[in-house]
C-alpha positions as CSV (number, residue, x, y, z in Angstrom):
1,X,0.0,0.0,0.0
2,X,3.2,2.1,0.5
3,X,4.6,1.7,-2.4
4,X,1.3,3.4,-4.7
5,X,2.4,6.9,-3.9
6,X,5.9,6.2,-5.0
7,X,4.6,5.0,-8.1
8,X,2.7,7.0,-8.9
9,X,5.3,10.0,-8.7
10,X,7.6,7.9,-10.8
11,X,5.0,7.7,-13.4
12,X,4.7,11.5,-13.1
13,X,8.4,12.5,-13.3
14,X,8.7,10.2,-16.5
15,X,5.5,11.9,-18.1
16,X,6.7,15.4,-17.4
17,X,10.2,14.3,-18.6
18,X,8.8,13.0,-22.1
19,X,6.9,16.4,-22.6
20,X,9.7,18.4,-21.4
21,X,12.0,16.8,-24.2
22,X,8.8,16.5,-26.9
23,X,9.3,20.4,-26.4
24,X,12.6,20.8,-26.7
25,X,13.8,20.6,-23.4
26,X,13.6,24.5,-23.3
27,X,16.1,25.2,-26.6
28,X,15.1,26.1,-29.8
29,X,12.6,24.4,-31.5
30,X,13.6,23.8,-35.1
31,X,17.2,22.6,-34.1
32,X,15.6,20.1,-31.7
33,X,12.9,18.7,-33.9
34,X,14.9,18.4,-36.7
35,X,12.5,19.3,-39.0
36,X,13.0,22.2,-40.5
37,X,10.5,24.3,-43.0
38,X,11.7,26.4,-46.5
39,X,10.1,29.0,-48.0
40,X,10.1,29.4,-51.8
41,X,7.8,30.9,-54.1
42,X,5.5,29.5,-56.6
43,X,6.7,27.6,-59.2
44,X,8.0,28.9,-62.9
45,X,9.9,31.1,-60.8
46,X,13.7,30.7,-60.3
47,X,12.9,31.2,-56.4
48,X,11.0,27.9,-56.7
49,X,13.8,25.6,-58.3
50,X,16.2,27.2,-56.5
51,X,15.0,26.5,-53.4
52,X,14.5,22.8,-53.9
53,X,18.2,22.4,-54.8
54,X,19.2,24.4,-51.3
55,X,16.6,21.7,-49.3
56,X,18.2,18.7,-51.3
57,X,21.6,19.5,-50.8
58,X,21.0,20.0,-47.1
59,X,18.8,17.1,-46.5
60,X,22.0,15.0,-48.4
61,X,24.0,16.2,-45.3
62,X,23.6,12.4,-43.3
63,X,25.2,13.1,-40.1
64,X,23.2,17.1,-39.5
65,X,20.2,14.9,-39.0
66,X,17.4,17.1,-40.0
67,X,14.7,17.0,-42.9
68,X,14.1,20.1,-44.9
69,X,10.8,20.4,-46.6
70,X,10.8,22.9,-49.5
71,X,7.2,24.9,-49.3
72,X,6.0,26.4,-52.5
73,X,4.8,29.9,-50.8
74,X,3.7,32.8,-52.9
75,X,7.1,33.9,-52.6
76,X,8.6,36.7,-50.4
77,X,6.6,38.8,-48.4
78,X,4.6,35.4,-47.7
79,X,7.9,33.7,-46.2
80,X,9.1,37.4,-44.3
81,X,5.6,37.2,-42.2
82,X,5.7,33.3,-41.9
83,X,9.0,33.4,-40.7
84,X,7.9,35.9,-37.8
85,X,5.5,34.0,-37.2
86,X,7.2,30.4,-37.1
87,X,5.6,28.8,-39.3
88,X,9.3,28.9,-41.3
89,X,12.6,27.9,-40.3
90,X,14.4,29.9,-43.2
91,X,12.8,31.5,-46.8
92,X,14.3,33.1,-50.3
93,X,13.5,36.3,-50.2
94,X,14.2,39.4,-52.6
95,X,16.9,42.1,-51.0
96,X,14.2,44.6,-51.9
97,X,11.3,43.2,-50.4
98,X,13.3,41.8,-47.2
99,X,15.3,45.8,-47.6
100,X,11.4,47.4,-46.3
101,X,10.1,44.7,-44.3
102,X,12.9,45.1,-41.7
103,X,12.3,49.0,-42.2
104,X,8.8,48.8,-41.8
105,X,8.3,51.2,-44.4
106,X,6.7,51.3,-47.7
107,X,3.4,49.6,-46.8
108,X,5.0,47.2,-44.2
109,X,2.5,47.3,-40.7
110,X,5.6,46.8,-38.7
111,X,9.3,46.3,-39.0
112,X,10.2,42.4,-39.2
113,X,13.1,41.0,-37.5
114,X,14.6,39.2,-40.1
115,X,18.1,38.7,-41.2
116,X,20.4,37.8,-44.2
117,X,21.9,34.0,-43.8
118,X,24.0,34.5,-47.4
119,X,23.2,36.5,-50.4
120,X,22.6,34.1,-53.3
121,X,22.1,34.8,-56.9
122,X,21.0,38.5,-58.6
123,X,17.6,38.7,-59.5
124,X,17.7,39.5,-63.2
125,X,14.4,40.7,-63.7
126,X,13.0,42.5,-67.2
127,X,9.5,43.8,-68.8
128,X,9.4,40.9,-71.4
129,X,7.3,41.0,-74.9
130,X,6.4,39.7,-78.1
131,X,8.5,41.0,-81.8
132,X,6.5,43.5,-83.1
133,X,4.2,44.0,-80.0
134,X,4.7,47.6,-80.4
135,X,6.2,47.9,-76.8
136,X,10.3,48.5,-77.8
137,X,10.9,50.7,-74.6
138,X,9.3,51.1,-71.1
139,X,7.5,54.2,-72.1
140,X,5.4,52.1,-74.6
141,X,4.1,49.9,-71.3
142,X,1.2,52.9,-71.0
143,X,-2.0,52.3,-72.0
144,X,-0.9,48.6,-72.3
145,X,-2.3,45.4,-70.6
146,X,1.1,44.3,-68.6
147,X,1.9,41.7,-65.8
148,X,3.9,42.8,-63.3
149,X,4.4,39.7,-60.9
150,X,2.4,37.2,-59.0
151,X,-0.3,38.2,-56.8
152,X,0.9,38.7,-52.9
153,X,4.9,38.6,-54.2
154,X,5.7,41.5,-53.2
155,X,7.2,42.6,-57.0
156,X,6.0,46.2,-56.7
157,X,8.9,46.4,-54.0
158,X,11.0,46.9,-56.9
159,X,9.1,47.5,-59.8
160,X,7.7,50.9,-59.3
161,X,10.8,52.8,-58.4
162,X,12.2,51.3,-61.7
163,X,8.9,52.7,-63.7
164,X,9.3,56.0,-61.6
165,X,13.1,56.0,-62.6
166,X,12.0,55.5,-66.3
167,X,8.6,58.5,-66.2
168,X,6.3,55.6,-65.7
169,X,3.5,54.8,-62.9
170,X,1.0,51.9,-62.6
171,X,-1.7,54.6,-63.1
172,X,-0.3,54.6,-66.9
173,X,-1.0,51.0,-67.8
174,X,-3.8,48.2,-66.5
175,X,-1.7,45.8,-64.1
176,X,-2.3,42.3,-63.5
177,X,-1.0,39.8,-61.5
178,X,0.4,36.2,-62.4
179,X,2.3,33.7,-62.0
180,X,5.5,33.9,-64.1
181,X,4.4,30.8,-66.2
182,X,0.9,32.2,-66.6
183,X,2.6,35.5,-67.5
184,X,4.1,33.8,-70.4
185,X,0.7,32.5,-71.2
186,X,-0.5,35.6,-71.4
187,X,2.3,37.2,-74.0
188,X,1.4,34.3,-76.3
189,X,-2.6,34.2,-76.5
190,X,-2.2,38.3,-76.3
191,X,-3.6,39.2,-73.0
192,X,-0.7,40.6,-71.9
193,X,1.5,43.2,-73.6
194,X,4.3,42.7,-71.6
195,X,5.0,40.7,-68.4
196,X,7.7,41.5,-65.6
197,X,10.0,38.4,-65.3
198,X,12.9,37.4,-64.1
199,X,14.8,35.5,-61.4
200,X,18.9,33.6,-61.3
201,X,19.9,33.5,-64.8
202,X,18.9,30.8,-66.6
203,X,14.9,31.8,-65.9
204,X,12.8,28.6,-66.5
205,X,9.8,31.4,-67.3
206,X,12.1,33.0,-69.9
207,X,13.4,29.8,-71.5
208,X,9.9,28.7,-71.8
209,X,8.7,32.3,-73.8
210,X,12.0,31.7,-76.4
211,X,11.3,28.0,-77.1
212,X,8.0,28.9,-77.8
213,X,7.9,32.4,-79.2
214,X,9.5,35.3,-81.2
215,X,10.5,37.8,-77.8
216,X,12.0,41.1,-76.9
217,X,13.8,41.9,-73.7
218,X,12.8,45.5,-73.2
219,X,15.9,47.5,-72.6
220,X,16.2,50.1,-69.6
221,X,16.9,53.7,-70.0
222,X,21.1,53.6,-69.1
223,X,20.4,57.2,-67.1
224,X,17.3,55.4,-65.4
225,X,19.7,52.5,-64.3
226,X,22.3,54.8,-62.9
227,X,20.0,56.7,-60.4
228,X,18.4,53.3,-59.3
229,X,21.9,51.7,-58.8
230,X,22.7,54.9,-56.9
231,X,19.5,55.5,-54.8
232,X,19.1,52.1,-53.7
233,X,21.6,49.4,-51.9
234,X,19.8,46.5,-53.3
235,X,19.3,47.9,-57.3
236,X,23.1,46.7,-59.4
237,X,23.6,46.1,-62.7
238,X,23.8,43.1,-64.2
239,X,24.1,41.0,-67.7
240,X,22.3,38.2,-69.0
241,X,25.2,36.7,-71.7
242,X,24.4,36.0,-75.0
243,X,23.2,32.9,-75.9
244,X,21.7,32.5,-72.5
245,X,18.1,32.2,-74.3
246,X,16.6,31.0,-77.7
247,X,17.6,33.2,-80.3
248,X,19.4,35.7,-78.1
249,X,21.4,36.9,-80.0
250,X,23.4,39.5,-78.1
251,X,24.1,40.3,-74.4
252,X,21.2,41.8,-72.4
253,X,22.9,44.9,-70.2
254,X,19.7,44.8,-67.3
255,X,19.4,45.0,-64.0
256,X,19.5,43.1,-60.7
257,X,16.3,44.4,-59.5
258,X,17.5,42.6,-55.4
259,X,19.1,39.8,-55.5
260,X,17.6,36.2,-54.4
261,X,18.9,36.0,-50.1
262,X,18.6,32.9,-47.9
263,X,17.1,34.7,-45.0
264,X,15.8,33.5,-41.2
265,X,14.0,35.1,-38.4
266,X,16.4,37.3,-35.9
267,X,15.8,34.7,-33.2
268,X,16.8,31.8,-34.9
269,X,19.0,29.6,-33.1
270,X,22.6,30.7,-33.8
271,X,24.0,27.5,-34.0
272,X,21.0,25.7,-36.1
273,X,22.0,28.8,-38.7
274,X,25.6,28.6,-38.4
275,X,25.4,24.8,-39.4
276,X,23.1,25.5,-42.4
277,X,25.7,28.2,-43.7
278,X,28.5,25.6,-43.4
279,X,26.6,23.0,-45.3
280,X,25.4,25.3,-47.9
281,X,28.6,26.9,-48.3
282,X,30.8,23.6,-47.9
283,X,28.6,21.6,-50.4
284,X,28.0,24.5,-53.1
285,X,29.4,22.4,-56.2
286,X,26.1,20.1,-55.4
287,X,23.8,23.3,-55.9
288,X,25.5,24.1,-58.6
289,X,24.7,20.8,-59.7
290,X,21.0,21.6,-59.6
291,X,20.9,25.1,-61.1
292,X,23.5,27.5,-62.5
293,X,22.7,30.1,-59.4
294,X,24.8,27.9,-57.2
295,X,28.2,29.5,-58.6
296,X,26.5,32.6,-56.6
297,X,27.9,30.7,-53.3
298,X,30.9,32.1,-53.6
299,X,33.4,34.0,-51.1
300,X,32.8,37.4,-52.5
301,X,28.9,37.3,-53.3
302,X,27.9,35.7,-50.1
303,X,28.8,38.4,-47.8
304,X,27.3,41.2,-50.0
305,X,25.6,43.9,-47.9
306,X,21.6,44.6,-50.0
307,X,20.6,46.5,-46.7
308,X,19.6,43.1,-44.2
309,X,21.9,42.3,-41.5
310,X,23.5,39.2,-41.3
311,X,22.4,36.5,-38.5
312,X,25.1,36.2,-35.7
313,X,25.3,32.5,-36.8
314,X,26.1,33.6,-40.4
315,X,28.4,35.7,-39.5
316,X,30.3,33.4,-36.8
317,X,30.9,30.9,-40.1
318,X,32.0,33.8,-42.7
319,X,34.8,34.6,-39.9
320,X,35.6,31.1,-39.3
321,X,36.5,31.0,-43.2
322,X,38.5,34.8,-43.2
323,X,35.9,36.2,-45.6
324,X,34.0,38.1,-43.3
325,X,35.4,41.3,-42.8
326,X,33.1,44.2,-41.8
């Protein structure tokens, strides 16, 4: 009869003590479970095949015991607030978009506590049309039908101070909103006069238009693109080389409208970040394996400043190599 109370505390302890390690024993989640969440975009998009090559090269890293899941999101100012709210572990996000979220500026309810784990590939991004179209420069978008990015996206981050730079405002044109694929739908049945795509060079969107059309990269204004590039920390220039696309011809002199970032919540447990950045860094002939934008993990691009700060467990790997130096 003694013995019941005993028991029955034992039972107690070992119940508590299976709950307090089902939580994570007090430490942070995502390290502990081991399951860890990645935001993308949708797909068509370079954000979306990038993405799965990050979670496959990671989840190919046996002794880290975790399993990534790459979520198809609709893209970055989807993953920024998922991330605040936990629902993420770590998200692609565009420099620009991520640049006013943490500002909490520009439409933004609040300021997001996010932060840069490496910068990845430049977001080539163009206004995109069919030969003969009648839309040769960015002027001709008014009084046009023209896509300028998915729904939700975020795109006008970026897009409307590179109309503005070029005399151009939404109120000149009828904007809609699509999916990068569906945008090239649109060019090719005529519902669209242009479409805003882009993403790391090669674009799967883009190669789809020149396999199955006649197109025109709309060039940029070279005194437009000079203010931009001057004005804001995550606008630089950038080329798409020729022969990158069907039928290209020549080299496309554009712009990186904010490159692609691998980004995580400020609280983020420094060493669960720190061991992602070594893998992804270590291992970055395997992305490269998977898509061209890999070569973007590289000593000089990955520390880039596009106006995010860098997570402390970032940053504790970069100096570990000697290649961060700020």
């Amino acid at each position: 009869m003694k013995r019941a109370p005993r028991l029955s505390c034992l039972v107690l302890v070992t119940l508590v003590t299976l709950v307090a390690a089902a939580c994570g024993g007090g430490q942070s989640g995502a390290s502990d479970r081991g399951f860890l969440s990645f935001g993308t975009a949708p797909p068509g998009g370079a954000f979306f095949v990038v993405g799965g090559a990050l979670t496959e090269v990671l989840n190919a890293q046996a002794g880290e015991g975790w399993k990534v899941t790459a979520e198809a999101t609709s893209g970055s100012q989807e993953n920024i607030r998922r991330l605040a709210t936990g629902e993420l572990d770590f998200a692609l996000s565009n420099a620009a978009i991520t640049y006013f979220a943490g500002r909490g500026t520009e439409g933004w309810d609040r300021a997001y506590p996010v932060r840069t784990v490496m910068t990845l590939a430049p977001n080539v991004a163009l206004f995109l049309t069919k030969v003969n179209s009648g839309v040769t420069r960015i002027t001709d978008l008014k009084g046009k039908r023209v896509v300028i990015g998915p729904a939700g996206a975020g795109f006008e981050y970026f897009v409307q101070p590179l109309l503005a730079a070029h005399g151009v405002t939404y109120a000149d044109f009828t904007p809609l909103n699509a999916t990068q694929s569906a945008a090239v739908d649109m060019l090719a049945d005529g519902s669209a006069a242009a479409s805003f795509i882009g993403g790391a060079v090669p674009t799967a969107s883009i190669s789809q238009a020149a396999a199955s059309m006649d197109i025109l990269f709309v060039p940029f204004d070279e005194a437009a693109v000079e203010r931009l590039v001057k004005e804001y920390i995550f606008f630089d220039r950038a080329t798409i080389p020729a022969n990158t696309y069907r039928n290209q011809a020549d080299e496309f002199h554009g712009l990186d409208v904010g490159s692609m970032h691998l980004i995580t919540s400020a609280d983020q447990d420094d060493d669960l970040v720190y061991r992602v950045t070594k893998a992804l860094y270590e291992n970055r002939e395997q992305v490269v394996a998977r898509h061209a934008a890999g070569a973007a993990i590289n000593p000089k691009n990955v520390v880039r400043d596009t106006g995010t700060g860098f997570h402390p467990g970032a940053i504790r790997f970069y100096r570990e190599i000697g290649i961060w130096t700020k």
